[in-house]
C-alpha positions in Angstrom: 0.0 0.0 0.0 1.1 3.8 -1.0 2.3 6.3 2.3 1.6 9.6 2.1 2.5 12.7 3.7 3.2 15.9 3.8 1.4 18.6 2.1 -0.5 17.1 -1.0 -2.4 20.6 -2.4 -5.8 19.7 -4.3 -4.6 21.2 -7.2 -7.0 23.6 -9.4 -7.6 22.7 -12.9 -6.6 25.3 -15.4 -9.5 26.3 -18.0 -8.9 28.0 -21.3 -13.0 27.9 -21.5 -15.6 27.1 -19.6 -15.7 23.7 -21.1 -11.7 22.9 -22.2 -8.8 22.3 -20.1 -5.7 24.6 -20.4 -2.9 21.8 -20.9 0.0 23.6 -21.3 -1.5 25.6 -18.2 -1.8 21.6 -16.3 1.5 21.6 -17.1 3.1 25.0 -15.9 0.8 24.4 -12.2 2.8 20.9 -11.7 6.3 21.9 -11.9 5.2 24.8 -9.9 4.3 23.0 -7.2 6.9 20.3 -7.7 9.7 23.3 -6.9 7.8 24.4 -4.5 8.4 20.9 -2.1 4.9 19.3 -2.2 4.4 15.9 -1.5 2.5 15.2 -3.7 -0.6 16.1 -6.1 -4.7 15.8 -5.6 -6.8 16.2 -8.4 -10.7 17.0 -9.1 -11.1 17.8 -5.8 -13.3 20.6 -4.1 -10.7 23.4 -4.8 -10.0 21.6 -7.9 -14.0 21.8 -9.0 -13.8 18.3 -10.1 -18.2 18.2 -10.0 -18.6 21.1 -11.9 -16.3 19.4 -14.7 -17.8 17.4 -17.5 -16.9 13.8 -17.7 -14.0 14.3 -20.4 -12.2 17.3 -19.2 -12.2 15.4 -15.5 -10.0 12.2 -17.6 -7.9 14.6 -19.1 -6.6 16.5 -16.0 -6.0 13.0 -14.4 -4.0 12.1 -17.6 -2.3 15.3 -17.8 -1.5 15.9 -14.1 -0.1 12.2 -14.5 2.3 12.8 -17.5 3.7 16.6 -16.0 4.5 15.0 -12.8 6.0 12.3 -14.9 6.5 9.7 -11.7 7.9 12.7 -9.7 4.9 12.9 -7.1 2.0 10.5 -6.1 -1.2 11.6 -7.9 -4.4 11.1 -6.3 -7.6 11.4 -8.3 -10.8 12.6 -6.7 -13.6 10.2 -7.9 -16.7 12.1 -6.0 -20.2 11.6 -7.9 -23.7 10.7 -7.6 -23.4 7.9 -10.0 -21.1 4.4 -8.7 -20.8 3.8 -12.4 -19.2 6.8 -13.1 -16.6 7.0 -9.6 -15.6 3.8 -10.6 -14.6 4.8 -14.3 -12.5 7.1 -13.1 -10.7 5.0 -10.8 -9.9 2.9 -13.6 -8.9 5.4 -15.9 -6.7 6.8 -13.0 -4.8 3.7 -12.7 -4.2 3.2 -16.5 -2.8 7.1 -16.6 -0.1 6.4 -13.8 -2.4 7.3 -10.2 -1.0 6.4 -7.1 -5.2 6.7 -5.0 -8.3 7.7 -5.8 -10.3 9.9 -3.3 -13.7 9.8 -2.6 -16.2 12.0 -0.4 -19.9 10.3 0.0 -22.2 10.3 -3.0 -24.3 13.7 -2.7 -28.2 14.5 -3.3 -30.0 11.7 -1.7 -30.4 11.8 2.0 -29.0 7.7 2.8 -27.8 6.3 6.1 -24.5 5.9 7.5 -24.9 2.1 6.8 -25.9 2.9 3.2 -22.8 5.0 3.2 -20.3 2.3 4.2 -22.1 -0.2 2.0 -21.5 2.1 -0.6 -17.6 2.9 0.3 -16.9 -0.9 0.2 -18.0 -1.4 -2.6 -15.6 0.9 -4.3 -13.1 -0.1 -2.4 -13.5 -3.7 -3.4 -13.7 -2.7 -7.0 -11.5 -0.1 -7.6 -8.0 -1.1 -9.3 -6.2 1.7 -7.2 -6.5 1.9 -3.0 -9.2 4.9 -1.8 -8.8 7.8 0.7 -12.2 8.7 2.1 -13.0 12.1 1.7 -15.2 14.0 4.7 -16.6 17.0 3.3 -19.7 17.6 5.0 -19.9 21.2 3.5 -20.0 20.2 -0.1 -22.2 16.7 0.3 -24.1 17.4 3.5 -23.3 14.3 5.4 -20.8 13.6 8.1 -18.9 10.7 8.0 -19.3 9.0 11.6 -16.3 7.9 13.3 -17.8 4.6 13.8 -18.1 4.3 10.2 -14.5 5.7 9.3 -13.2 2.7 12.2 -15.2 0.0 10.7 -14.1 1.3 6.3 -10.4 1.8 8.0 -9.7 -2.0 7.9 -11.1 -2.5 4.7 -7.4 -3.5 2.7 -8.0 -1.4 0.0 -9.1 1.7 2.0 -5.6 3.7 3.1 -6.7 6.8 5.0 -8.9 10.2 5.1 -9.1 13.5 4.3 -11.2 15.4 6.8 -12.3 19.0 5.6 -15.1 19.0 8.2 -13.3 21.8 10.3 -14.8 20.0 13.3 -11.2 20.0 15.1 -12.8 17.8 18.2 -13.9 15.6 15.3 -10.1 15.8 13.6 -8.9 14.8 17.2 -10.9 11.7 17.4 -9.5 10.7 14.4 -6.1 11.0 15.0 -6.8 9.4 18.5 -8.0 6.1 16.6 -5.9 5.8 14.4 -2.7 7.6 14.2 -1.1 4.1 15.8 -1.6 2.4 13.1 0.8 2.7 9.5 -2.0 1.1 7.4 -4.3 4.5 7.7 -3.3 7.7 6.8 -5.2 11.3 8.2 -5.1 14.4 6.5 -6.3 17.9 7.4 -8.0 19.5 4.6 -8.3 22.9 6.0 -5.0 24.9 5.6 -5.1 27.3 8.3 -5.4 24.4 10.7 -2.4 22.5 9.1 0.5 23.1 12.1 -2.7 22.1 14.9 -3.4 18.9 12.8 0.1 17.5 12.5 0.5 18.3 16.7 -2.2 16.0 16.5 -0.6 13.0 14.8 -2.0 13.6 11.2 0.4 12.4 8.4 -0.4 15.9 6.4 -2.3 18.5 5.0 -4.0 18.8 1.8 -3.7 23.2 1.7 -5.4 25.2 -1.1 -3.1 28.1 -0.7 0.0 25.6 -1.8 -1.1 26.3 -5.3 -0.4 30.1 -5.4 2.2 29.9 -2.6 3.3 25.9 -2.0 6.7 26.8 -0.5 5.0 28.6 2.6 3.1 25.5 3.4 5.6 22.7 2.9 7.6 24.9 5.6 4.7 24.8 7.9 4.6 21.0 7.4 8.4 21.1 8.2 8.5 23.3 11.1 5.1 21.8 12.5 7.1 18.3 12.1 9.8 19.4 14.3 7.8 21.4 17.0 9.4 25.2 15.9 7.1 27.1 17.1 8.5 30.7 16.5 8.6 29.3 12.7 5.0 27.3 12.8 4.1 31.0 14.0 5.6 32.8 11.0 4.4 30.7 8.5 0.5 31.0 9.7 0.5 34.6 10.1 1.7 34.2 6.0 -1.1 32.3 5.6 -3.8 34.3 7.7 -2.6 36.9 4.9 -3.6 34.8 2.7 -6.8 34.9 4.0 -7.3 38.5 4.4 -6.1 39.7 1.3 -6.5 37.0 -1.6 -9.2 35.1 -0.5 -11.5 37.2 1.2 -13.5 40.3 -0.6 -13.8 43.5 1.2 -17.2 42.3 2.9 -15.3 39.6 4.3 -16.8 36.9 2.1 -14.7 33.9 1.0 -14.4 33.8 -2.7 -11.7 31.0 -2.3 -11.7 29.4 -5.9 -12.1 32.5 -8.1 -9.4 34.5 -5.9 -6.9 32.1 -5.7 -7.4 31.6 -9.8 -6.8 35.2 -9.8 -3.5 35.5 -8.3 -2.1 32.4 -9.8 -2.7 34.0 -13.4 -1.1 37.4 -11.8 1.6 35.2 -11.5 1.7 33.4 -15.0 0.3 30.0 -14.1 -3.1 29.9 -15.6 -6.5 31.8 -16.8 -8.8 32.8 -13.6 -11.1 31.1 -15.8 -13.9 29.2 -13.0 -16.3 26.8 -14.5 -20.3 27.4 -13.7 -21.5 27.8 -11.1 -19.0 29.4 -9.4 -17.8 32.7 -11.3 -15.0 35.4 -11.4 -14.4 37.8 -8.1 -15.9 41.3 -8.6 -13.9 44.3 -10.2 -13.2 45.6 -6.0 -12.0 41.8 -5.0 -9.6 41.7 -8.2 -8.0 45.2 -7.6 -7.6 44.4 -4.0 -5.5 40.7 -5.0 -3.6 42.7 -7.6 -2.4 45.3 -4.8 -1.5 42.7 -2.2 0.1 40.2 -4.5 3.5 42.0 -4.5 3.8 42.4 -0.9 2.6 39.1 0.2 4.9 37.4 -2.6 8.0 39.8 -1.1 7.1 38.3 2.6 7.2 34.7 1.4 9.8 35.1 -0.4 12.0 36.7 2.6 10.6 34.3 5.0 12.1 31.6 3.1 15.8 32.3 3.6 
């Protein structure tokens, strides 16, 4: 079975149109990250809009994520849908293009039992040529997976770990409590700005948004959080709450997370802010206010890192 750790960002996926993948723009994201010391890569995921993406451009950012990082990095390919048909299609097609995992958060729309759930994580498990990280993302699918059921999937020998982007850090707690014994079962913390309290915890990593605009400042965190420096763990979160304030937040205080951090990464040559339906671009206000911070915040990263 794969390890993981470290800080695996859930890599966005570059759009020349609404409908079409930006290769070359796949490509230019990887070695970005790559230089920047992550871990490895996650595709289609939440900050990656994997459901908003039609079946064929979903393929080819698995295929092309897999042939930019050319064996260099573990790629993990989110799988999330309504349809069992269609997750396990893309687990296959994520094998034959080079994936290390696929990940998977619970099947969304109808309102089905914990029970049902498992049943239905099993399944792909037992099916699925690749091994599967759950996925708890109660935000995006409106379910919470229960600890009980995360135990009982855990021992499944094709199911290797979670991602928890719950934000519940009692709930993040238990996790690591059960589990973080064990080398068969890996945890990750999906929200960034909780990435040095997760690994004090015993989690494995951290799977950061941010890392695709600024991966050097959270593969330090990992680092320093790894060795217990606080004065740097302190450092590199007040970069991130930065972050917070001035990319992904408007002036109203709203998170525009997707569509800001789109925006600064084509400030920076990486790729089109282009955001497929239905989220859509920041307003004229949040834009100027990225464009003015960008400088600044990329001279503080920058300085912090020698």
């Amino acid at each position: 079975m794969p390890q993981f750790s470290g800080v695996i960002p859930p890599v966005i996926s570059p759009l020349s149109s609404h409908d079409q993948l930006d290769g070359p723009a796949v490509d230019r994201v990887v070695e970005h990250l790559i230089a920047g010391g992550v871990s490895g890569l996650f595709v289609l995921g939440t900050t990656g809009e994997g459901p908003s993406l039609n079946y064929q451009m979903r393929y080819e950012m698995v295929e092309r994520t897999c042939e930019a990082a050319n064996g260099r990095l573990p790629v993990l390919a989110g799988v999330t849908d309504t349809s069992f048909a269609e997750s396990l299609a893309l687990a296959e097609h994520a094998s034959s293009s080079g994936a290390s995992a696929i990940v998977a958060a619970a099947p969304f729309y109808y309102d089905v039992s914990q029970q049902d759930l498992k049943a239905w994580f099993e399944r792909l498990a037992d099916e699925s040529p690749l091994p599967v990280m759950l996925y708890n993302m109660p935000s995006c699918v409106g379910v919470v997976l229960d600890p009980e059921i995360v135990a009982a999937l855990s021992y499944h020998p094709n199911i290797i770990g979670i991602k928890d982007s719950g934000g519940d850090l009692k709930y993040f707690e238990g996790l690591c409590r059960d589990h973080r014994h064990r080398d068969d079962f890996m945890i990750f913390m999906g929200p960034e700005e909780l990435l040095a309290e997760a690994v004090s915890l015993g989690a494995d990593g951290g799977v950061c948004g941010g890392a695709n605009l600024f991966p050097v400042v959270y593969s330090r965190l990992y680092q320093a959080a790894v060795r217990g420096d606080a004065c740097e763990i302190s450092q590199w979160k007040a970069a991130i709450d930065r972050i917070f304030e001035s990319i992904y937040r408007d002036g109203q205080g709203r998170m525009k997370l997707i569509p800001a951090l789109k925006l600064a990464m084509q400030e920076c040559g990486l790729c089109q802010s282009l955001v497929a339906p239905p989220l859509s671009t920041v307003s004229v206000e949040h834009a100027d206010q990225i464009r003015a911070a960008l400088p600044n915040l990329s001279m503080v990263c920058e300085y912090a890192v020698r």
